[in-house]
Biopython code that builds the backbone (N, CA, C, O; Angstrom):
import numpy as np
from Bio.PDB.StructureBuilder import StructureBuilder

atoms = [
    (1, "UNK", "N", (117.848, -19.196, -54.566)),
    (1, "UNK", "CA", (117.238, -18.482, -53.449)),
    (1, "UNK", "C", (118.118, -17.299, -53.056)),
    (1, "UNK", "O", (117.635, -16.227, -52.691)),
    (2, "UNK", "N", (119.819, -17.603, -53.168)),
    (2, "UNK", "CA", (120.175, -16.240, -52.622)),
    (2, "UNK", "C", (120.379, -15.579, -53.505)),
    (2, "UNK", "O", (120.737, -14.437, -53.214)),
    (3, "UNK", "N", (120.278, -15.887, -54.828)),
    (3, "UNK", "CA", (120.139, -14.697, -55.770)),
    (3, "UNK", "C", (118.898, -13.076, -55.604)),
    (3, "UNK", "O", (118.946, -11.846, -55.586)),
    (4, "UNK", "N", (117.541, -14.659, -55.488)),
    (4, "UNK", "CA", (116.614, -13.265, -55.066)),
    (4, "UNK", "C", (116.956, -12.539, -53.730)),
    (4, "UNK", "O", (117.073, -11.316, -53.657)),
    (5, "UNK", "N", (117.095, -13.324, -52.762)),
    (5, "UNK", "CA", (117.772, -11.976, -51.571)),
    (5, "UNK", "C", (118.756, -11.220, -52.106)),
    (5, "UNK", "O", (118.768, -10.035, -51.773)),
    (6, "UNK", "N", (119.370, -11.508, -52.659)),
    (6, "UNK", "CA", (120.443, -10.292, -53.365)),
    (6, "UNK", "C", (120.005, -9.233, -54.593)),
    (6, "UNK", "O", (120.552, -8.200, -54.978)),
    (7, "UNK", "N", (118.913, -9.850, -55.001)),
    (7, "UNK", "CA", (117.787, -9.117, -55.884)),
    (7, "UNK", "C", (117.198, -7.960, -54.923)),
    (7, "UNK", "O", (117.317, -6.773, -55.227)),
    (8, "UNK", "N", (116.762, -8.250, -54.124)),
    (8, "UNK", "CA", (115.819, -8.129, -52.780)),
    (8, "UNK", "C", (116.660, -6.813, -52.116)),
    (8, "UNK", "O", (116.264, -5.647, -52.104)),
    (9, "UNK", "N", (117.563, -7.184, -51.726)),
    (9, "UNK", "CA", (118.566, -6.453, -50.899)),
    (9, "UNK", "C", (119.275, -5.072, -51.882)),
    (9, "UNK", "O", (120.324, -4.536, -51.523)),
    (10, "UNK", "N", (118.719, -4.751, -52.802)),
    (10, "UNK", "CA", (119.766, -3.834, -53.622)),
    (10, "UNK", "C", (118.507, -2.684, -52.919)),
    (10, "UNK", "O", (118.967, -1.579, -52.635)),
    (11, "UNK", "N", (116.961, -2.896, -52.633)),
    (11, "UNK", "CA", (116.537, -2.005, -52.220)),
    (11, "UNK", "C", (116.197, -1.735, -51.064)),
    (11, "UNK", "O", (115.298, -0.948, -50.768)),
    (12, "UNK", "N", (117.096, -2.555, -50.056)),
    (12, "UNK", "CA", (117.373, -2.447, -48.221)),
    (12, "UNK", "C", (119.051, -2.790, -48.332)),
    (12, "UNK", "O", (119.673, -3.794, -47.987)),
    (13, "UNK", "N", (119.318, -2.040, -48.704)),
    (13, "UNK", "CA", (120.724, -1.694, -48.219)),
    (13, "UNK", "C", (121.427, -1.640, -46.689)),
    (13, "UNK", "O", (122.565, -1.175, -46.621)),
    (14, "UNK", "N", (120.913, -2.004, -45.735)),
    (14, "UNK", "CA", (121.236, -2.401, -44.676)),
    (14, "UNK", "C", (121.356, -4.152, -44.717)),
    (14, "UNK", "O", (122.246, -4.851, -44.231)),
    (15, "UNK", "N", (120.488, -4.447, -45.254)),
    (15, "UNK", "CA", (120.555, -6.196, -44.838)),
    (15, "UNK", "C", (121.366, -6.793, -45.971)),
    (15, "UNK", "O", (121.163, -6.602, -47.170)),
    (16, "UNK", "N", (122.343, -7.568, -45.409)),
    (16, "UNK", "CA", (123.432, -8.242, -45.414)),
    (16, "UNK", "C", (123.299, -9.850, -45.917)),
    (16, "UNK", "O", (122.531, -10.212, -45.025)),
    (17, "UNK", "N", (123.468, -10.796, -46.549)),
    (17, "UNK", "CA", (122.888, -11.888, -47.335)),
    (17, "UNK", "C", (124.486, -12.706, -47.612)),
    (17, "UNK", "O", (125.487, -12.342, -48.230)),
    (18, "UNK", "N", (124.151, -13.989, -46.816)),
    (18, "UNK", "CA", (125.279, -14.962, -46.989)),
    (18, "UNK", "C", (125.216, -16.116, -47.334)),
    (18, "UNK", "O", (124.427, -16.650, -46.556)),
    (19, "UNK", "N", (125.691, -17.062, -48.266)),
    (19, "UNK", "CA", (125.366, -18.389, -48.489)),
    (19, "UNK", "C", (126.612, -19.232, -48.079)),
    (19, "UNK", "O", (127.814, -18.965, -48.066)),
    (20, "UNK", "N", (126.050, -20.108, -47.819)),
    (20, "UNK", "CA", (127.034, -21.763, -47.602)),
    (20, "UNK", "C", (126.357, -22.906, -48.113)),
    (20, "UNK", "O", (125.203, -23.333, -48.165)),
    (21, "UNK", "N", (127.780, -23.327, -48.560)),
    (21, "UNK", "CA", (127.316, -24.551, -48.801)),
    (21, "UNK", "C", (128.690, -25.369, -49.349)),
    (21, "UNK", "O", (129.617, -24.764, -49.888)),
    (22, "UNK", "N", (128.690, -26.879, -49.128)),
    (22, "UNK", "CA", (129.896, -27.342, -49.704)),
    (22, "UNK", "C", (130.770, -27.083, -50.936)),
    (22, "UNK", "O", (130.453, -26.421, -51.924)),
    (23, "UNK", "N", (131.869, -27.690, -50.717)),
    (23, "UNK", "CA", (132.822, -27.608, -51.754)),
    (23, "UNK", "C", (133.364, -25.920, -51.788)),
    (23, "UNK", "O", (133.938, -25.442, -52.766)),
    (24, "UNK", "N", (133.134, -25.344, -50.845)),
    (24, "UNK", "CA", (133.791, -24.379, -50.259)),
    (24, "UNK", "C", (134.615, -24.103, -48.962)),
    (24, "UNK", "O", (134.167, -24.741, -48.010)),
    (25, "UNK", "N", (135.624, -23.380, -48.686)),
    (25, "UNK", "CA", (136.332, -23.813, -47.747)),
    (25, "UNK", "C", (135.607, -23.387, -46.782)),
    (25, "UNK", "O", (135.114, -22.274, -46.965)),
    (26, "UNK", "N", (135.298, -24.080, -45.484)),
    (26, "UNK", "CA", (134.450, -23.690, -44.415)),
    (26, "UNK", "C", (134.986, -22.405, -43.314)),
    (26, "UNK", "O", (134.143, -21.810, -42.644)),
    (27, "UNK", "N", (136.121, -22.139, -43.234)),
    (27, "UNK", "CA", (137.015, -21.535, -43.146)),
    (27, "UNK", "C", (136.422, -20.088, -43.580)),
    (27, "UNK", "O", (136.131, -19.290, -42.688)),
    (28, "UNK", "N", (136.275, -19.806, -44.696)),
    (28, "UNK", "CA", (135.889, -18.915, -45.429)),
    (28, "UNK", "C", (134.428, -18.192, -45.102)),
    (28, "UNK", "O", (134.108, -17.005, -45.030)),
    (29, "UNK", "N", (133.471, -19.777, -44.888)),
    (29, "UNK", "CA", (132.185, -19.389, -44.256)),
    (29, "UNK", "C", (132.191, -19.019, -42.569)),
    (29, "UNK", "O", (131.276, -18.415, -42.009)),
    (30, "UNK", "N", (133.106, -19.391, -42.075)),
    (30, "UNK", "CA", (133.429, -18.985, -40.598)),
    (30, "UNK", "C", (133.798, -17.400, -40.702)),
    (30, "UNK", "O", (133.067, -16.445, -40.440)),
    (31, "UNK", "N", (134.814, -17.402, -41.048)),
    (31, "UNK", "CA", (135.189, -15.687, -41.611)),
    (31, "UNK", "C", (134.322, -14.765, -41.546)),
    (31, "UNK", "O", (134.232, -13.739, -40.870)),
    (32, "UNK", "N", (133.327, -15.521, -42.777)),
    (32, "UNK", "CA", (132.505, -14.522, -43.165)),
    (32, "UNK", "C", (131.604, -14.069, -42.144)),
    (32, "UNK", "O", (131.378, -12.873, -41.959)),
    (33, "UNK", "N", (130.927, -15.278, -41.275)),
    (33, "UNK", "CA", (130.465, -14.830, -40.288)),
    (33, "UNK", "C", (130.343, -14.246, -38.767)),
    (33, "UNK", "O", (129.457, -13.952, -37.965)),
    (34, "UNK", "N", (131.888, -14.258, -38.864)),
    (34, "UNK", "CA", (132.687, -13.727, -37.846)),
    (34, "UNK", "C", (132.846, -12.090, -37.955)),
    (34, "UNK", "O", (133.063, -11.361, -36.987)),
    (35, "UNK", "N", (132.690, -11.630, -39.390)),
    (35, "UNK", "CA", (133.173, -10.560, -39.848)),
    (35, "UNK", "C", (132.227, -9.864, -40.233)),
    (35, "UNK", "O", (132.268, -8.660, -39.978)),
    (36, "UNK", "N", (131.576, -10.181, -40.652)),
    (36, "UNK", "CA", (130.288, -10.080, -41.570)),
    (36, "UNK", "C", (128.476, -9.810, -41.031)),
    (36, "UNK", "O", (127.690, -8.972, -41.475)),
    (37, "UNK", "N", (128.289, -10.648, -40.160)),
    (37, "UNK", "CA", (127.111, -10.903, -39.465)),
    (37, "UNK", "C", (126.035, -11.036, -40.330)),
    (37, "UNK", "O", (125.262, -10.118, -40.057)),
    (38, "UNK", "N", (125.626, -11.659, -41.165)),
    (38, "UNK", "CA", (124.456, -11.809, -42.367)),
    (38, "UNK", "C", (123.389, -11.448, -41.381)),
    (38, "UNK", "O", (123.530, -11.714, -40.187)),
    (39, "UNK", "N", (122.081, -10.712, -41.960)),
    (39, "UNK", "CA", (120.670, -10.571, -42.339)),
    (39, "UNK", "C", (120.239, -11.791, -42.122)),
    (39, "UNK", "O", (119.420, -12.272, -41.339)),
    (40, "UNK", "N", (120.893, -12.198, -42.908)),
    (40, "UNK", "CA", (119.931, -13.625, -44.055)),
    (40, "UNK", "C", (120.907, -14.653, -44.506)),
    (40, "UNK", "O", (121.873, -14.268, -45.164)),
    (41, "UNK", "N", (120.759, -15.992, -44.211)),
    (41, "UNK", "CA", (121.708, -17.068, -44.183)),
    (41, "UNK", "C", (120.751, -17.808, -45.290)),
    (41, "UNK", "O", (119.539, -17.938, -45.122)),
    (42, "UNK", "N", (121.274, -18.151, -46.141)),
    (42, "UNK", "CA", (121.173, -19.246, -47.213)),
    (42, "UNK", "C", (122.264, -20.207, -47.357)),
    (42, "UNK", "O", (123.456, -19.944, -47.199)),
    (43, "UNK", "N", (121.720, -21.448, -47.698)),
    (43, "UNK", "CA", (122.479, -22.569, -47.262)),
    (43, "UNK", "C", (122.155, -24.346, -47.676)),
    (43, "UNK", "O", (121.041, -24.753, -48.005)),
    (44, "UNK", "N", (123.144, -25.042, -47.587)),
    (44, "UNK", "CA", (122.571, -26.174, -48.049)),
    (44, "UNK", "C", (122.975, -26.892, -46.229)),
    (44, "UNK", "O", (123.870, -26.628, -45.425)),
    (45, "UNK", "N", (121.707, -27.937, -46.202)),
    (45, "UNK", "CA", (121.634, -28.543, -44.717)),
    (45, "UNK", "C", (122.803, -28.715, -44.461)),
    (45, "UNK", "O", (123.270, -28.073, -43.520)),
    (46, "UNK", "N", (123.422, -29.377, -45.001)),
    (46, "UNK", "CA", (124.960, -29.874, -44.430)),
    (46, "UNK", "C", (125.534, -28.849, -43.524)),
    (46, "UNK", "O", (125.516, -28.887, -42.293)),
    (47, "UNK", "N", (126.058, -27.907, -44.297)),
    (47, "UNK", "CA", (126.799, -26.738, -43.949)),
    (47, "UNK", "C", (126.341, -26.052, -42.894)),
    (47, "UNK", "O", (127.026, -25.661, -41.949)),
    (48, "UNK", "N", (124.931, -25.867, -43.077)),
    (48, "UNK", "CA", (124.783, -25.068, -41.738)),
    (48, "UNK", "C", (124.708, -25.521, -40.913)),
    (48, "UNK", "O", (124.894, -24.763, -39.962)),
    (49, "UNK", "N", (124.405, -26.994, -40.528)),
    (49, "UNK", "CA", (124.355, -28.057, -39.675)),
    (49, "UNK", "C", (126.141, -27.934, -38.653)),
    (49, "UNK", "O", (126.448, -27.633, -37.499)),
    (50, "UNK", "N", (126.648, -28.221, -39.489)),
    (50, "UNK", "CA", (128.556, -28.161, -39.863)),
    (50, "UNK", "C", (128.755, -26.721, -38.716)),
    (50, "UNK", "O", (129.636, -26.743, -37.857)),
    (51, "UNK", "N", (127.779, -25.502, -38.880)),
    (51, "UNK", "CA", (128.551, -24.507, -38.945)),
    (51, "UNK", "C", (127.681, -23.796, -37.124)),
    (51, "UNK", "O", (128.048, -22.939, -36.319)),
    (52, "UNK", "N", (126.399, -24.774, -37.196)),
    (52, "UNK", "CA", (125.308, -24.222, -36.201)),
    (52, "UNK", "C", (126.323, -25.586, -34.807)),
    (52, "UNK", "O", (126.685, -24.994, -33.790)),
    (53, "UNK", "N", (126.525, -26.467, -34.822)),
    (53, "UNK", "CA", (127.290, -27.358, -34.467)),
    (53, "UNK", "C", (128.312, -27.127, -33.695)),
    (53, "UNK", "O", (128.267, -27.303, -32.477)),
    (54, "UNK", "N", (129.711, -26.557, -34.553)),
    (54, "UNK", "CA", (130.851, -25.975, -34.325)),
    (54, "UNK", "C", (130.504, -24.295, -33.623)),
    (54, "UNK", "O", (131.413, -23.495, -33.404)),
    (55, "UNK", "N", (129.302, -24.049, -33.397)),
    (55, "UNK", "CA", (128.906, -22.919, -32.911)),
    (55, "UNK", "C", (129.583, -21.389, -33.721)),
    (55, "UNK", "O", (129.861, -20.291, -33.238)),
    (56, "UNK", "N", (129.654, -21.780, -34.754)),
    (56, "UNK", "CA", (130.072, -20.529, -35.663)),
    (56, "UNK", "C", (128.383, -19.660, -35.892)),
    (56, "UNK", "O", (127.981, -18.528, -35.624)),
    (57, "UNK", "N", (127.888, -20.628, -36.384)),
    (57, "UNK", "CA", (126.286, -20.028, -36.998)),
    (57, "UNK", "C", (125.382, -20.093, -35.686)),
    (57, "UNK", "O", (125.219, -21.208, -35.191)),
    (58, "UNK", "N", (124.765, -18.962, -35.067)),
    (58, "UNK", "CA", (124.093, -18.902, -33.577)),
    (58, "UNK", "C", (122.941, -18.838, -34.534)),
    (58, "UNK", "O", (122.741, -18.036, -35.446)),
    (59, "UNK", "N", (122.001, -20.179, -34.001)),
    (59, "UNK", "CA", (120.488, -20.197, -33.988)),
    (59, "UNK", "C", (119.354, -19.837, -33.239)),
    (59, "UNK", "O", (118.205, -20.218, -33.460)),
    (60, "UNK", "N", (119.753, -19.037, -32.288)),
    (60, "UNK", "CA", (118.822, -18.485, -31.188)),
    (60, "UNK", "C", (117.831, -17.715, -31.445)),
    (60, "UNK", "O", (116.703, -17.749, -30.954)),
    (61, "UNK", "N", (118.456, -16.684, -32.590)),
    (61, "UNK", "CA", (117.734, -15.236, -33.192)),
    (61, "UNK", "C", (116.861, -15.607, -34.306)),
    (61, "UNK", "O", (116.196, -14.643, -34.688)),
    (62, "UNK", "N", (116.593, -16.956, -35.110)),
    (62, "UNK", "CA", (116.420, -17.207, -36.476)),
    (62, "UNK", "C", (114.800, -16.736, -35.579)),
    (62, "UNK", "O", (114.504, -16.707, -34.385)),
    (63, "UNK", "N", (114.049, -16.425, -36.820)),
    (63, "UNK", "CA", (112.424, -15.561, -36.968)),
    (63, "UNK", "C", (112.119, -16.595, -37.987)),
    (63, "UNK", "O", (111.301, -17.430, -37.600)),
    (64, "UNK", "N", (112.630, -16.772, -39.349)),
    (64, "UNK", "CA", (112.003, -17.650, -40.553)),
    (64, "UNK", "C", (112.996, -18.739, -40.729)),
    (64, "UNK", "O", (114.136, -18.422, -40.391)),
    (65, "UNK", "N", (112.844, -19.906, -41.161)),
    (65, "UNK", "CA", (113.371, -20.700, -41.614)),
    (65, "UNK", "C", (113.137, -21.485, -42.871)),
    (65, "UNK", "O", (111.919, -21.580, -43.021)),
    (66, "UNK", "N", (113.548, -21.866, -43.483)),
    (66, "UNK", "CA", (113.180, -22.512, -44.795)),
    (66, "UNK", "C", (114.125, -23.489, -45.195)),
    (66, "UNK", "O", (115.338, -23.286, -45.149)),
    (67, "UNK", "N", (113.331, -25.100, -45.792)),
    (67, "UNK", "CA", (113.764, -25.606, -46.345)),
    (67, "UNK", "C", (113.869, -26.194, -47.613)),
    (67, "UNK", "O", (113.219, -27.234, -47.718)),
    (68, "UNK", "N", (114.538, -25.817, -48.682)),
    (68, "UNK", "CA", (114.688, -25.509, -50.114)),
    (68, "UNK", "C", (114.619, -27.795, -50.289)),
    (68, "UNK", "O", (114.913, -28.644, -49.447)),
    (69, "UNK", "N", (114.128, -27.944, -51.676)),
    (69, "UNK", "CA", (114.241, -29.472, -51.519)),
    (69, "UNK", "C", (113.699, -30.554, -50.220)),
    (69, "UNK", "O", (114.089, -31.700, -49.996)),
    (70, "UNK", "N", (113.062, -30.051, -49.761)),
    (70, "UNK", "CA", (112.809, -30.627, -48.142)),
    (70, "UNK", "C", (112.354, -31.942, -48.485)),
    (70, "UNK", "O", (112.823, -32.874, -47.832)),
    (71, "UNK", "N", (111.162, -32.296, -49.789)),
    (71, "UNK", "CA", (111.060, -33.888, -50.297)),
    (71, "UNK", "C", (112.296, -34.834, -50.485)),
    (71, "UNK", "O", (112.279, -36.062, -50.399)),
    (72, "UNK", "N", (113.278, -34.102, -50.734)),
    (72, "UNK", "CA", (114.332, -35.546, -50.943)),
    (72, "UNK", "C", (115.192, -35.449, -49.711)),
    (72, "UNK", "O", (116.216, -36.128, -49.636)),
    (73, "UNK", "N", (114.712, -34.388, -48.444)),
    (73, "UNK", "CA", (115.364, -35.215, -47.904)),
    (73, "UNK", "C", (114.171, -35.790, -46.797)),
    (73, "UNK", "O", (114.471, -36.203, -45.676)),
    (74, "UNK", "N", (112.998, -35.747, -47.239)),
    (74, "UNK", "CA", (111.921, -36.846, -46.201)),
    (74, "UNK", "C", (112.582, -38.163, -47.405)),
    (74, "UNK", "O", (113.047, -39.038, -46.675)),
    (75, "UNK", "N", (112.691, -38.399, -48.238)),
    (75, "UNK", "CA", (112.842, -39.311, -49.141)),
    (75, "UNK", "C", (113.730, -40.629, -48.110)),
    (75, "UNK", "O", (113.345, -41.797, -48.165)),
    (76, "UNK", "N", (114.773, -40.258, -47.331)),
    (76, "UNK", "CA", (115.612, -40.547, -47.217)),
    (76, "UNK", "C", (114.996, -41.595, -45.073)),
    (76, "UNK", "O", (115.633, -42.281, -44.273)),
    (77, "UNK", "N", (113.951, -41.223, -45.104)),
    (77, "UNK", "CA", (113.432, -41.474, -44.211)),
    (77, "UNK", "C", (112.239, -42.788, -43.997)),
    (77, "UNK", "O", (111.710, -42.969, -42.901)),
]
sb = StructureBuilder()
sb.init_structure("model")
sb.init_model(0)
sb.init_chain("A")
sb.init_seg("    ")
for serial, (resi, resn, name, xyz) in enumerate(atoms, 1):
    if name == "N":
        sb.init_residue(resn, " ", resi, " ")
    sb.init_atom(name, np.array(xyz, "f"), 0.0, 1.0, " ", f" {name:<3s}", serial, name[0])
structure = sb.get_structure()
């Protein structure tokens, strides 16, 4: 998925495209969004959960949301 926003984005050069997700230092994803301010957040639940939580990632402004795999995790229910 954030490949095509980064596909996407070579012809809106203003919007800005960030991913998270584990096994990366979170640290790094804080940074980024401290520094950075993404467009467009791509992500695996955990992380942004992790990151919307610790109040790094502000959910107030989100317009679209999407959930990539969303069957395995009703699976789990």
């Amino acid at each position: 998925i954030c490949n095509e926003f980064e596909r996407f984005s070579t012809y809106l050069t203003d919007i800005k495209v960030a991913v998270f997700y584990g096994g990366v230092s979170i640290k790094i994803h804080k940074d980024l969004l401290k520094n950075e301010c993404p467009h467009i957040v791509v992500g695996t639940p955990g992380r942004i959960l992790a990151l919307a939580r610790e109040k790094d990632l502000s959910l107030k402004n989100v317009r679209h949301f999407i959930l990539d795999e969303c069957d395995k995790m009703l699976e789990s229910l």
